[in-house]
Gaussian input, Z-matrix of N, CA and C with variables (Angstrom, degrees):
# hf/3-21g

backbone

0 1
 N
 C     1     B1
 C     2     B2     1     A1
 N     3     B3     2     A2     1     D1
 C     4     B4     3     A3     2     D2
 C     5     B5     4     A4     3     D3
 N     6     B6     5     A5     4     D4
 C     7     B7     6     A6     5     D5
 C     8     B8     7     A7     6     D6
 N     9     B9     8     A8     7     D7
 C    10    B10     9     A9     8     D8
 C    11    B11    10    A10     9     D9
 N    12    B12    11    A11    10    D10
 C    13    B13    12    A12    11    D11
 C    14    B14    13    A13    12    D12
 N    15    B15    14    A14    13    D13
 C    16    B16    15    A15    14    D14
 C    17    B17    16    A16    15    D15
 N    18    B18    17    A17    16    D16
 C    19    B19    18    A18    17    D17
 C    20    B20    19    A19    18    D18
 N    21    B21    20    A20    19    D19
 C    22    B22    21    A21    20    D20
 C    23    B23    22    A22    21    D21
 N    24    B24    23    A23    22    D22
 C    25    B25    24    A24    23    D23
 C    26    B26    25    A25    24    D24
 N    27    B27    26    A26    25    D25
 C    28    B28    27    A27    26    D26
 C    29    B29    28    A28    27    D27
 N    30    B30    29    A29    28    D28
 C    31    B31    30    A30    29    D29
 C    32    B32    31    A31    30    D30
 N    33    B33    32    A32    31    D31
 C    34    B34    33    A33    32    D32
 C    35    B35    34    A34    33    D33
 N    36    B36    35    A35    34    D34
 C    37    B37    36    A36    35    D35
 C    38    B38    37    A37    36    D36
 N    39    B39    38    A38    37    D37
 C    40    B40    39    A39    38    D38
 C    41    B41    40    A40    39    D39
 N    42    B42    41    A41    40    D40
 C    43    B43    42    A42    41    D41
 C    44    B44    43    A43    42    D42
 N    45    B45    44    A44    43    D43
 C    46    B46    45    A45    44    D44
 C    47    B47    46    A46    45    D45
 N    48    B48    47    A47    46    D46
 C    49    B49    48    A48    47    D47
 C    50    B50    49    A49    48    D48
 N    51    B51    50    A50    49    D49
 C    52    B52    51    A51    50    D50
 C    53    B53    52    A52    51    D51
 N    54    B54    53    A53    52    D52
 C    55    B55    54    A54    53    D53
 C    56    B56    55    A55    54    D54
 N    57    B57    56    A56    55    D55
 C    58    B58    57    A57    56    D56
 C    59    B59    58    A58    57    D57
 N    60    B60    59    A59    58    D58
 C    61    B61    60    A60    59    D59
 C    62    B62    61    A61    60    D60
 N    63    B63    62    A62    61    D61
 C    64    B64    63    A63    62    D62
 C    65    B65    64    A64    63    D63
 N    66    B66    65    A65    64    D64
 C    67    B67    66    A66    65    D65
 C    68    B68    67    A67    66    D66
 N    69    B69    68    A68    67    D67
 C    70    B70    69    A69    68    D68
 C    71    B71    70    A70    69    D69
 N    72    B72    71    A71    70    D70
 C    73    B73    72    A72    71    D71
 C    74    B74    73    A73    72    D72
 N    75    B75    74    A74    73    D73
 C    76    B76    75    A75    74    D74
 C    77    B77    76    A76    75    D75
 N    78    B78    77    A77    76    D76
 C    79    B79    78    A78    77    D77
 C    80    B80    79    A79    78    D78
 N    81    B81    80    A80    79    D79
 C    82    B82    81    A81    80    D80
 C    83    B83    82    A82    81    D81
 N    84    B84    83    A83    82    D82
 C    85    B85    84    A84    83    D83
 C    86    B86    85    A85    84    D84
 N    87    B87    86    A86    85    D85
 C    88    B88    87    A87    86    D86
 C    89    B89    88    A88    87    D87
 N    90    B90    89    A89    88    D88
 C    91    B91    90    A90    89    D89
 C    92    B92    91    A91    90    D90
 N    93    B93    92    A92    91    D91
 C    94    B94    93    A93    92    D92
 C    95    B95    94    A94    93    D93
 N    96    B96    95    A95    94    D94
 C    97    B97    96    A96    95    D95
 C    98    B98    97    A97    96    D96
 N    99    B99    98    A98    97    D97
 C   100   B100    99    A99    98    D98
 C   101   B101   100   A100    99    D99
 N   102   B102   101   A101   100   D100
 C   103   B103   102   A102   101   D101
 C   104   B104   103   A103   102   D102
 N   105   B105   104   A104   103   D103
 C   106   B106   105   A105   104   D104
 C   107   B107   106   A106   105   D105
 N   108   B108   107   A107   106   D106
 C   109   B109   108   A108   107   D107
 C   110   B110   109   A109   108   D108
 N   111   B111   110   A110   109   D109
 C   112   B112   111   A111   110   D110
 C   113   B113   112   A112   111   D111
 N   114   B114   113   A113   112   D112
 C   115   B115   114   A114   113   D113
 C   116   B116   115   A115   114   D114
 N   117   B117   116   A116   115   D115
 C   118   B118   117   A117   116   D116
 C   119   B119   118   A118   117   D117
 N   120   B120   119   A119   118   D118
 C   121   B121   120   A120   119   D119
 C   122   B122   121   A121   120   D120
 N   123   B123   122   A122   121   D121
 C   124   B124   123   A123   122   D122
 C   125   B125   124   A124   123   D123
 N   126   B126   125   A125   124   D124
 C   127   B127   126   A126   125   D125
 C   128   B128   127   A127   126   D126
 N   129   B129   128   A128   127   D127
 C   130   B130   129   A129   128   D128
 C   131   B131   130   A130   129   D129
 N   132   B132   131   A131   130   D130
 C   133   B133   132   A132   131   D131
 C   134   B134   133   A133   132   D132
 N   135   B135   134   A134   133   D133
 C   136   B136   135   A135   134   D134
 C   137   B137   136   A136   135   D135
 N   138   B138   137   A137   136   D136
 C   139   B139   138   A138   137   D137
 C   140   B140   139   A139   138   D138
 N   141   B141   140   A140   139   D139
 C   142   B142   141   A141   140   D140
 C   143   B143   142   A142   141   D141
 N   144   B144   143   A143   142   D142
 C   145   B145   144   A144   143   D143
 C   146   B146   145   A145   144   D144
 N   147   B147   146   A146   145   D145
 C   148   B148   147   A147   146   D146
 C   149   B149   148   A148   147   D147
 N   150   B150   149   A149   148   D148
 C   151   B151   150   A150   149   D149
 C   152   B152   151   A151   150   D150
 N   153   B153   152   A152   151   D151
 C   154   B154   153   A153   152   D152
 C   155   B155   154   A154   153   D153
 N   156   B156   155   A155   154   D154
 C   157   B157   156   A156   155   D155
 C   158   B158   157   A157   156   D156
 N   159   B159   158   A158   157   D157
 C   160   B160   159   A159   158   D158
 C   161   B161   160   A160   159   D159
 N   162   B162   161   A161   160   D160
 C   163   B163   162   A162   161   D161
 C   164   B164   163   A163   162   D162
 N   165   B165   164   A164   163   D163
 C   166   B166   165   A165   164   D164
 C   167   B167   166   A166   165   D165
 N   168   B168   167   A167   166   D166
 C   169   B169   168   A168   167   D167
 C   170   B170   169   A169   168   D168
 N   171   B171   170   A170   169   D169
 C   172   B172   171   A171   170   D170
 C   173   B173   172   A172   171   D171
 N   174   B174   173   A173   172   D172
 C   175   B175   174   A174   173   D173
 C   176   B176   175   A175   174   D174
 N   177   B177   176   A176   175   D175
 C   178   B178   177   A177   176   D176
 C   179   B179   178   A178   177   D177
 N   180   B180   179   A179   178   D178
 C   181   B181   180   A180   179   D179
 C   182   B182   181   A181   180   D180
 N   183   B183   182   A182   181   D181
 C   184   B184   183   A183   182   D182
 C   185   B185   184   A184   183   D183
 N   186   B186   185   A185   184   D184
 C   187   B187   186   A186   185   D185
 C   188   B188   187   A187   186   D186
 N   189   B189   188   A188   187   D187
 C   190   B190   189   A189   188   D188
 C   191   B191   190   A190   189   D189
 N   192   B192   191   A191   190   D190
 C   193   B193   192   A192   191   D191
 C   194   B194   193   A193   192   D192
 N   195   B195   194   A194   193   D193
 C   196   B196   195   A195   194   D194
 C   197   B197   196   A196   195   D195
 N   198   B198   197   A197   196   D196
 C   199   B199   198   A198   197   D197
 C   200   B200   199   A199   198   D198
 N   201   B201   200   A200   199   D199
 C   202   B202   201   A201   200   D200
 C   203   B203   202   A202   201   D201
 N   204   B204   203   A203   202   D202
 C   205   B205   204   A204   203   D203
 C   206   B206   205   A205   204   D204
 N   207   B207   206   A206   205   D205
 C   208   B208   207   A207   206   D206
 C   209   B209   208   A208   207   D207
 N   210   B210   209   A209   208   D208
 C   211   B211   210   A210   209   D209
 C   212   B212   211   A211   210   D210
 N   213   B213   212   A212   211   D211
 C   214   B214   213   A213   212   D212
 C   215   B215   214   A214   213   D213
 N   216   B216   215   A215   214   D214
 C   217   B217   216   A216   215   D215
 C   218   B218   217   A217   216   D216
 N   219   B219   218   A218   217   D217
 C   220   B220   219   A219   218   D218
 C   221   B221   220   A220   219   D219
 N   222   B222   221   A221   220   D220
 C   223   B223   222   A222   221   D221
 C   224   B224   223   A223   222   D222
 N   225   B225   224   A224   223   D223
 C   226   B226   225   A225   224   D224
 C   227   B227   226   A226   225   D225
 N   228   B228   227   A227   226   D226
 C   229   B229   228   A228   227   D227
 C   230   B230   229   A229   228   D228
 N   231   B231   230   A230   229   D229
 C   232   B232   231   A231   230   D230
 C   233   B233   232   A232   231   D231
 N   234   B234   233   A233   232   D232
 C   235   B235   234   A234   233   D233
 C   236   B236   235   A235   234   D234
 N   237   B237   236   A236   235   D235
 C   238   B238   237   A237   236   D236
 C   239   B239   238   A238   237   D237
 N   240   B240   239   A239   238   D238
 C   241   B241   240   A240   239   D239
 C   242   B242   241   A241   240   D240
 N   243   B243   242   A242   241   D241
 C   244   B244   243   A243   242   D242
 C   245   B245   244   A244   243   D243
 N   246   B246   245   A245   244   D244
 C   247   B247   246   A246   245   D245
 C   248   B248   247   A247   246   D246
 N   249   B249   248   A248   247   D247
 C   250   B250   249   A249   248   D248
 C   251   B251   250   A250   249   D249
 N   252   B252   251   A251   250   D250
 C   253   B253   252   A252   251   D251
 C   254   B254   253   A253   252   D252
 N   255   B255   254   A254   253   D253
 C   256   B256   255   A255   254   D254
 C   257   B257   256   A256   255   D255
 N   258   B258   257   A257   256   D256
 C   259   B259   258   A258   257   D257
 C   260   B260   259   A259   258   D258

   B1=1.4430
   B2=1.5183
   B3=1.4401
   B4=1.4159
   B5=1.6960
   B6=1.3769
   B7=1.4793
   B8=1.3781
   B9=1.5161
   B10=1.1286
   B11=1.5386
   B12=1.5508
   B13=1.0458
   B14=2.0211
   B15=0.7218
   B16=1.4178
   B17=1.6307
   B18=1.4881
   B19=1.5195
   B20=1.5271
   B21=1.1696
   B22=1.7850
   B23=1.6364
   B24=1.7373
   B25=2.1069
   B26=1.7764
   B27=1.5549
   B28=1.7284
   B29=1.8030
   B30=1.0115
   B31=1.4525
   B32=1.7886
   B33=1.6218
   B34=1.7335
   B35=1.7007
   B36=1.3951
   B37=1.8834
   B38=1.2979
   B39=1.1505
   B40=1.7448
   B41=1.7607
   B42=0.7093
   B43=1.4704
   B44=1.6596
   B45=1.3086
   B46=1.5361
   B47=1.4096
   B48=1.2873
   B49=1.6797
   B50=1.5199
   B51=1.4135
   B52=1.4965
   B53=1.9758
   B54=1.1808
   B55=1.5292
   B56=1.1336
   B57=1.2632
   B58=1.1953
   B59=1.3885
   B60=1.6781
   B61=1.3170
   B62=1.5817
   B63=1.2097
   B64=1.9331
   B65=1.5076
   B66=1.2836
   B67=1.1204
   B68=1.6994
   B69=1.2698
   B70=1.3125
   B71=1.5433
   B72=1.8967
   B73=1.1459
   B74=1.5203
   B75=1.1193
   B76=1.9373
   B77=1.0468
   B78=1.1416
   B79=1.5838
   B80=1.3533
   B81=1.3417
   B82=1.3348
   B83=1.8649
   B84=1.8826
   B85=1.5481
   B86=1.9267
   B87=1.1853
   B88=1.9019
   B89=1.1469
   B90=1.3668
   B91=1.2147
   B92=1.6257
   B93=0.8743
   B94=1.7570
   B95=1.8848
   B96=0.8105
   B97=1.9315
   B98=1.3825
   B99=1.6142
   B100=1.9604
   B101=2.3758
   B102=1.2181
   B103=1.4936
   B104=1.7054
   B105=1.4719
   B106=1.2775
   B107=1.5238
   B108=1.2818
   B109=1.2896
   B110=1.8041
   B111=1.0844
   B112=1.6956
   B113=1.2145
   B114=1.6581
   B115=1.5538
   B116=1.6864
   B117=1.3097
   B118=1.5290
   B119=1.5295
   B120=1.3235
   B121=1.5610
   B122=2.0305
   B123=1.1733
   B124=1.6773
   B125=2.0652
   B126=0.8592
   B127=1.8257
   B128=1.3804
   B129=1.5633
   B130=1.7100
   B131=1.1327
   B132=1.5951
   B133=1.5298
   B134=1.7254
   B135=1.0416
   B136=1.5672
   B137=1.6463
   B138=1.2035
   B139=1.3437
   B140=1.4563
   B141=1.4723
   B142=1.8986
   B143=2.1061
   B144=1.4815
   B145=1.1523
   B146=2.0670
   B147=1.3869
   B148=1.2605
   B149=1.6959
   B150=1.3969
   B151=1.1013
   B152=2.1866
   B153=1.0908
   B154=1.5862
   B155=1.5434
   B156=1.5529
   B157=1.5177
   B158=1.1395
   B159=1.5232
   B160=1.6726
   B161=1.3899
   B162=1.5226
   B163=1.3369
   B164=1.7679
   B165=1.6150
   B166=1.4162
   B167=1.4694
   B168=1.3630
   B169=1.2955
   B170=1.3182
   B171=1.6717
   B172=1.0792
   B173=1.4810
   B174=1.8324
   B175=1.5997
   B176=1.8439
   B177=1.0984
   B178=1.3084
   B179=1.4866
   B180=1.3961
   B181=1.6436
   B182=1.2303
   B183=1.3415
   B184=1.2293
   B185=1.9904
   B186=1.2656
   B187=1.6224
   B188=1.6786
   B189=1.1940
   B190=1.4105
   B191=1.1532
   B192=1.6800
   B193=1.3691
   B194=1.6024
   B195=1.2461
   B196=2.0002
   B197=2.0142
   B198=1.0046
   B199=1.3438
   B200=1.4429
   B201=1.4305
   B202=1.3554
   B203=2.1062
   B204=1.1116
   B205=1.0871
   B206=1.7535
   B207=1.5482
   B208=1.4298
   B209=2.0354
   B210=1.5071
   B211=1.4846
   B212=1.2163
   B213=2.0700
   B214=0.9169
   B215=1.4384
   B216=1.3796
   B217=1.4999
   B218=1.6834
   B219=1.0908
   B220=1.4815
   B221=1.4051
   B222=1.2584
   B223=1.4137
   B224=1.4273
   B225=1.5325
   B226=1.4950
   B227=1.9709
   B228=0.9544
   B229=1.8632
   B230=1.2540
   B231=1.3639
   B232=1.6078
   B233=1.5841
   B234=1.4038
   B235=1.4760
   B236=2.2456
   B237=1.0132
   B238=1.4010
   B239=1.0875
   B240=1.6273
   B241=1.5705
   B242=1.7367
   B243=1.4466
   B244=1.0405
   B245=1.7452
   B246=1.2662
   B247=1.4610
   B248=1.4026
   B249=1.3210
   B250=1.7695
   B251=1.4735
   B252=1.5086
   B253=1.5573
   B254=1.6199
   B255=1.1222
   B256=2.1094
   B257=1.4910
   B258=1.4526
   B259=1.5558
   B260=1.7103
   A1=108.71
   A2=124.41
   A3=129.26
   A4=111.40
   A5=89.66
   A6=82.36
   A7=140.72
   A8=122.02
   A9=127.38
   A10=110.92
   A11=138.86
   A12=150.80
   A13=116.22
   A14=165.83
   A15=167.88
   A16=86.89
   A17=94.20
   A18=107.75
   A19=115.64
   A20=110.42
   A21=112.00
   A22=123.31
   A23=91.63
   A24=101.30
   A25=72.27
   A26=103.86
   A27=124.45
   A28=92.05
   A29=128.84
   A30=108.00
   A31=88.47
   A32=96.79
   A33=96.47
   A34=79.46
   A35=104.97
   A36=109.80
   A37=111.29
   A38=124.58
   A39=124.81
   A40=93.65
   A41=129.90
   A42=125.58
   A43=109.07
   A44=108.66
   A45=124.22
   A46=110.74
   A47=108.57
   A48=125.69
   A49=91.75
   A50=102.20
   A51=106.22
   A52=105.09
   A53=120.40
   A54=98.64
   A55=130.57
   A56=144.22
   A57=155.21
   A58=108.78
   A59=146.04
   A60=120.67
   A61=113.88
   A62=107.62
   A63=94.81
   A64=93.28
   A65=123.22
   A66=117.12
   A67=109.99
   A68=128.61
   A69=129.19
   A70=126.62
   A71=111.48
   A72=117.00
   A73=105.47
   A74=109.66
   A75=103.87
   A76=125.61
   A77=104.05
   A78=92.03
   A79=120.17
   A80=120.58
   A81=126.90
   A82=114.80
   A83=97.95
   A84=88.20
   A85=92.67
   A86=117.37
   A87=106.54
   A88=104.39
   A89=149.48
   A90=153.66
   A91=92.27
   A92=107.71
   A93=129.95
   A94=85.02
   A95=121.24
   A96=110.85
   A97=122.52
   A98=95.27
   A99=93.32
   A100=81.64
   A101=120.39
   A102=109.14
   A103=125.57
   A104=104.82
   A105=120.96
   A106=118.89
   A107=101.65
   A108=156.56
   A109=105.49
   A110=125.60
   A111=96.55
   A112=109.98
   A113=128.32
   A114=119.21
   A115=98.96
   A116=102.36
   A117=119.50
   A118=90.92
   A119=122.65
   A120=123.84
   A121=93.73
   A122=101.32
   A123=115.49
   A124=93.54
   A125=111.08
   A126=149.05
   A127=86.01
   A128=110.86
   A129=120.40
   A130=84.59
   A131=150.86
   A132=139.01
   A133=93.32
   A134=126.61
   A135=122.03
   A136=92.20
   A137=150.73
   A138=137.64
   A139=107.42
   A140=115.12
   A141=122.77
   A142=93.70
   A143=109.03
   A144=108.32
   A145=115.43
   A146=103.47
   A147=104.37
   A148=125.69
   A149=111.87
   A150=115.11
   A151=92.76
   A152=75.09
   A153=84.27
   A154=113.17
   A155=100.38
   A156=104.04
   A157=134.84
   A158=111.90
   A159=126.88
   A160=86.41
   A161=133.75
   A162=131.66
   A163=133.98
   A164=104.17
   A165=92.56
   A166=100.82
   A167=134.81
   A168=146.53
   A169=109.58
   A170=138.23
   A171=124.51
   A172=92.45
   A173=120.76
   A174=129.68
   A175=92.04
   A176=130.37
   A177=122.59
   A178=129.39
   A179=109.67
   A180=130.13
   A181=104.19
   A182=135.94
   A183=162.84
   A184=99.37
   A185=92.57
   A186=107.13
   A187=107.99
   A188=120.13
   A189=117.83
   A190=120.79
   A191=115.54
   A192=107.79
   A193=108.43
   A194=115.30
   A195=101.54
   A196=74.80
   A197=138.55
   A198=121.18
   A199=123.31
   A200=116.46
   A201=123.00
   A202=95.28
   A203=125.46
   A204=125.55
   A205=98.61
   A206=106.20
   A207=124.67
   A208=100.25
   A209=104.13
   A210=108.90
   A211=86.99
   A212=110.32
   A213=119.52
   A214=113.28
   A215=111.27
   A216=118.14
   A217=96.29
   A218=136.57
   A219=121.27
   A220=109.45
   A221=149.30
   A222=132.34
   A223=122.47
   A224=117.67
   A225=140.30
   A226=92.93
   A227=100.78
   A228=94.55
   A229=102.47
   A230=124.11
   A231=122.36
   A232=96.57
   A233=133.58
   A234=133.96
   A235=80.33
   A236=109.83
   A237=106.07
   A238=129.53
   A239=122.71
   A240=112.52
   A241=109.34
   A242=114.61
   A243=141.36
   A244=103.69
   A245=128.11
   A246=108.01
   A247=120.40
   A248=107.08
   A249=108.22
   A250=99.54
   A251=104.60
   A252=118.56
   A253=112.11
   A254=102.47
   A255=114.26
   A256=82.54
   A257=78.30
   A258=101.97
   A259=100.99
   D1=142.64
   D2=179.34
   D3=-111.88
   D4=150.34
   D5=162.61
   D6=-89.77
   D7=128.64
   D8=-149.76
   D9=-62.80
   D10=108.90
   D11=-164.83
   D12=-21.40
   D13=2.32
   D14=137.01
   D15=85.93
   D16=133.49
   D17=174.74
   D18=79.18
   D19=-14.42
   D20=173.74
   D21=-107.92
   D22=13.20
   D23=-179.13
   D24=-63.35
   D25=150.02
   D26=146.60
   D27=76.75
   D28=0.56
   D29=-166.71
   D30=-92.60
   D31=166.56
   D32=-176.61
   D33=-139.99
   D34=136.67
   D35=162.36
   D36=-111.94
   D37=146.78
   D38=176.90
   D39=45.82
   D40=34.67
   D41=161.18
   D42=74.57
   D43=40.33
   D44=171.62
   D45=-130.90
   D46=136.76
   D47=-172.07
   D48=-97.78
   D49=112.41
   D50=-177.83
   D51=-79.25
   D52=-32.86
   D53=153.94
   D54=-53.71
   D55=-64.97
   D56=149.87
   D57=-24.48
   D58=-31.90
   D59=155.29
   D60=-81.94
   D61=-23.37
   D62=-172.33
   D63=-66.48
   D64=-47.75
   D65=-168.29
   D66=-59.69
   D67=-52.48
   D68=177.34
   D69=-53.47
   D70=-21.26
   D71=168.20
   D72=-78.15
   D73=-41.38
   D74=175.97
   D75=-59.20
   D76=-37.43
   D77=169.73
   D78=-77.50
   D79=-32.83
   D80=-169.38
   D81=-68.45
   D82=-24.54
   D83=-176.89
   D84=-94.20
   D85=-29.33
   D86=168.43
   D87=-61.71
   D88=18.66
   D89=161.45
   D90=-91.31
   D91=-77.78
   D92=-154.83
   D93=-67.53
   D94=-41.82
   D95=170.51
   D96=-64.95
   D97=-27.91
   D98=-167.47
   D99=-98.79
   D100=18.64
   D101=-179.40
   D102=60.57
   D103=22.15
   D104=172.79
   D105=-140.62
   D106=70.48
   D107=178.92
   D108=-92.66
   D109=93.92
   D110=164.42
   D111=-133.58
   D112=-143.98
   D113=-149.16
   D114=-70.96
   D115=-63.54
   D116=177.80
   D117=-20.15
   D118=-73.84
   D119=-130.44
   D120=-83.15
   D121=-20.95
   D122=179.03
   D123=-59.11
   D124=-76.92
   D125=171.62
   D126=-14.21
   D127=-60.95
   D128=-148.63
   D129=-87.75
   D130=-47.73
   D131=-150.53
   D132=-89.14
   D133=-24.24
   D134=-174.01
   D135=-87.64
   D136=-12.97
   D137=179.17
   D138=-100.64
   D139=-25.12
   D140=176.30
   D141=-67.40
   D142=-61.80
   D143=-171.01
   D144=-54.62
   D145=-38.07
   D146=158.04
   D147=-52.13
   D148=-23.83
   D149=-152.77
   D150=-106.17
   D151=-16.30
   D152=-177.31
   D153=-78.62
   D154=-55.46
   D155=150.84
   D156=-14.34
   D157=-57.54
   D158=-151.72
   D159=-89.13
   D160=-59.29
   D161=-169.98
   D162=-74.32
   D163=-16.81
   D164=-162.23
   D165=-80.26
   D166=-17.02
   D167=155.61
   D168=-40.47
   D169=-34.36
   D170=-152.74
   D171=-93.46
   D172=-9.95
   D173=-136.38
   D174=-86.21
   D175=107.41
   D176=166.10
   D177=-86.31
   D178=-9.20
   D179=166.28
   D180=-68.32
   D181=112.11
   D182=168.52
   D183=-29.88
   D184=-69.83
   D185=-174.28
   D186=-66.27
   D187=-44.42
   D188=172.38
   D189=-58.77
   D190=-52.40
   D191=-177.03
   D192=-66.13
   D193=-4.39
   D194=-160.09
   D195=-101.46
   D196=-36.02
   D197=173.56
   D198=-49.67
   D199=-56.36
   D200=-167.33
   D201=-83.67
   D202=-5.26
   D203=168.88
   D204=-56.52
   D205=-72.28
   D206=-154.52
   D207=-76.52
   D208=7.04
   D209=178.08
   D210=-65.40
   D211=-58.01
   D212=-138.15
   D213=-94.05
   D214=7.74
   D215=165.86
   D216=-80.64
   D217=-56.13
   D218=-174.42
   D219=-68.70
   D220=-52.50
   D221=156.84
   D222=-9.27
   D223=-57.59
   D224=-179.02
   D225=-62.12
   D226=-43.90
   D227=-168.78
   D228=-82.38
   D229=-30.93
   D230=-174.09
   D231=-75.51
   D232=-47.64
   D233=-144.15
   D234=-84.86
   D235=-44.74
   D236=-164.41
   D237=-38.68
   D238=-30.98
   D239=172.39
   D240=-106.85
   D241=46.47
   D242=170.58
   D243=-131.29
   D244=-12.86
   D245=172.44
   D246=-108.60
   D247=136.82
   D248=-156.66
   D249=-78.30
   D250=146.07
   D251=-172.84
   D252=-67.17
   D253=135.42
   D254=168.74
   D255=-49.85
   D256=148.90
   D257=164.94
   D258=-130.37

C-alpha cells in the first residue's frame, strides 16, 4: 500500500478524480488477485489504465506522478491475462 500523494485528496486532472481512480484500480487488481475479476471489472481496469495514460503526464509532483506511474504498472499486469494475443 502507498501513501496517498499529499495535496491531491479532491483534486480532479483532465476531468479524473485521482482518488476515485487509485481507489478503483485497487480494487479492481484485488479483484483480479482473489480471481474475481469479470467483464465489467476487465472494461473498468482498461478505462482507469486509459485514464492513467491521459493524466500522469499532466502530474508535475515528482512523488505523485512516480505513484500513479506504479498504479499504472499494476493495472497493465492485472488487465494482461485478460488481453487477447496479436495475431
Amino acid at each position: 500500500m502507498h501513501r496517498f500523494p499529499d495535496g491531491f485528496r479532491g483534486v480532479d486532472v483532465d476531468g479524473v478524480d485521482l482518488v476515485l481512480l487509485d481507489a478503483d484500480v485497487a480494487g479492481l487488481v484485488q479483484s483480479e488477485l482473489s480471481g474475481r475479476l469479470d467483464g465489467t471489472g476487465i472494461a473498468l481496469l482498461r478505462r482507469c489504465i486509459a485514464a492513467l495514460h491521459r493524466v500522469i503526464p499532466l502530474l508535475h509532483e515528482e512523488y505523485c506522478a512516480s505513484c500513479f506511474s506504479r498504479l499504472k504498472a499494476m493495472a497493465r499486469v492485472a488487465a494482461a491475462p485478460h488481453t487477447p494475443a496479436a495475431t
